[in-house]
C-alpha positions, 0 to 999 in steps of 0.5 A: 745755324740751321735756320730757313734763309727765305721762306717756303714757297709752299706756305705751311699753313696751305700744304694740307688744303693744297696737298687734297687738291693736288690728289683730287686733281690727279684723280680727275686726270687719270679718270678723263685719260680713261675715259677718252683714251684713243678717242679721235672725236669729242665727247659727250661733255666736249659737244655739250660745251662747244663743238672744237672747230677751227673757226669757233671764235672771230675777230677781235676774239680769235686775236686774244685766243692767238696771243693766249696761245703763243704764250704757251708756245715755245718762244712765248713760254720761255719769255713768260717764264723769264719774266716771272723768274726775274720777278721772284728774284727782284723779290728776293724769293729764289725758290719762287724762281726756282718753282717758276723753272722746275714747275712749269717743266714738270707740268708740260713734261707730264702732260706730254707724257700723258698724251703718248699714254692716252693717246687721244688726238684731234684733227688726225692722228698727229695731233695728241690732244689730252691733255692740254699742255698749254693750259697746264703750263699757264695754270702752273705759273699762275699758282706758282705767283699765286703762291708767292702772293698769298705768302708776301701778303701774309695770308691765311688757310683761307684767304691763301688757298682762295687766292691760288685755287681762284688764280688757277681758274681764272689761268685755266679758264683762258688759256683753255678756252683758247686752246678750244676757240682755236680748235687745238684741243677739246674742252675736256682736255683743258680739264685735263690740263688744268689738273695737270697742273693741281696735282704737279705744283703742290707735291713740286713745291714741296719738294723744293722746299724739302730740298731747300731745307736738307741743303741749308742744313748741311750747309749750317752743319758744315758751318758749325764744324769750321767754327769749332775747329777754328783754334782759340 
């Protein structure tokens, strides 16, 4: 029995829209880290959006910007990603779960990789700044769910690559506007972020996938052995 236990988390009739996207993402990451390396002031495009200060938004705003932002904090990370996990396995879908783990992981360990190779910072030369971390974890569990959704709905090339490039947006608009409300990063980083994100989630999810696969079909060939060595 070499059959697929739970279905794909990357569903196949979105790999090919999903798969250009992701290189279209990355193409737009490594120009804006080239762009902005060793850059310690916003850019044309960052003063054309909002000049980042620390007091960009006031209350009641600043509070909603403060608790977009504590769920791309450690503690508020750990929390979300619980959640959603628990979600994937109350539905049965485990490598949704595992996505949720191994993907959010791969985004924040890329973007923080990107900051140490790019070098941009904000607010002193501690502060690395491109791209945005927080954005790019945010955006990666909203594609993760959106993933899930447009498989559980039983959704088309369309329709499902609509769902998850609108969940995305709507993740990464937040959160980086957040991130630029409260003066922790420009809006170009949350660009950064939010392709981040585009790019590590389809080539993650299809790696699942594929790992999926090879461990059920080894799991099947030992199966068929036992049975046909078991005496008669």
């Amino acid at each position: 029995m070499t059959g697929r236990p739970t279905p794909a988390v990357l569903p196949p009739s979105l790999r090919a829209r999903l798969g250009l996207v992701a290189a279209l993402a990355a193409l737009v990451v490594v120009v804006l880290g080239v762009l902005y390396a060793g850059h310690s002031r916003p850019g044309r495009v960052d003063r054309w959006i909002i000049p980042p200060t620390a007091d960009s938004v006031r209350p009641p705003w600043r509070h909603v910007a403060t608790a977009l932002d504590f769920l791309g904090e450690p503690a508020g990370s750990v929390l979300l990603v619980m959640v959603v996990v628990a979600g994937c396995l109350l539905l049965r879908r485990p490598r949704a779960a595992v996505l949720v783990v191994v993907g959010a992981a791969v985004a924040v360990g890329t973007a923080t990789l990107l900051k140490h190779l790019v070098g941009r910072t904000i607010h002193g030369a501690d502060n690395l700044s491109y791209p945005s971390g927080h954005t790019a974890f945010f955006t990666a569990l909203a594609l993760v769910v959106a993933l899930l959704a447009a498989d559980r709905l039983g959704l088309g090339r369309t329709a499902g690559t609509s769902l998850v490039l609108c969940a995305a947006l709507l993740a990464g608009a937040a959160m980086g506007w957040a991130e630029v409300a409260l003066g922790a990063h420009y809006p170009t980083d949350a660009l950064g972020g939010w392709c981040t994100a585009l790019a590590v989630i389809p080539a993650t999810a299809w790696l699942v996938d594929q790992t999926a696969d090879r461990m059920t079909a080894r799991s099947g060939d030992r199966t068929a052995g036992a049975g046909q060595r078991e005496p008669r």
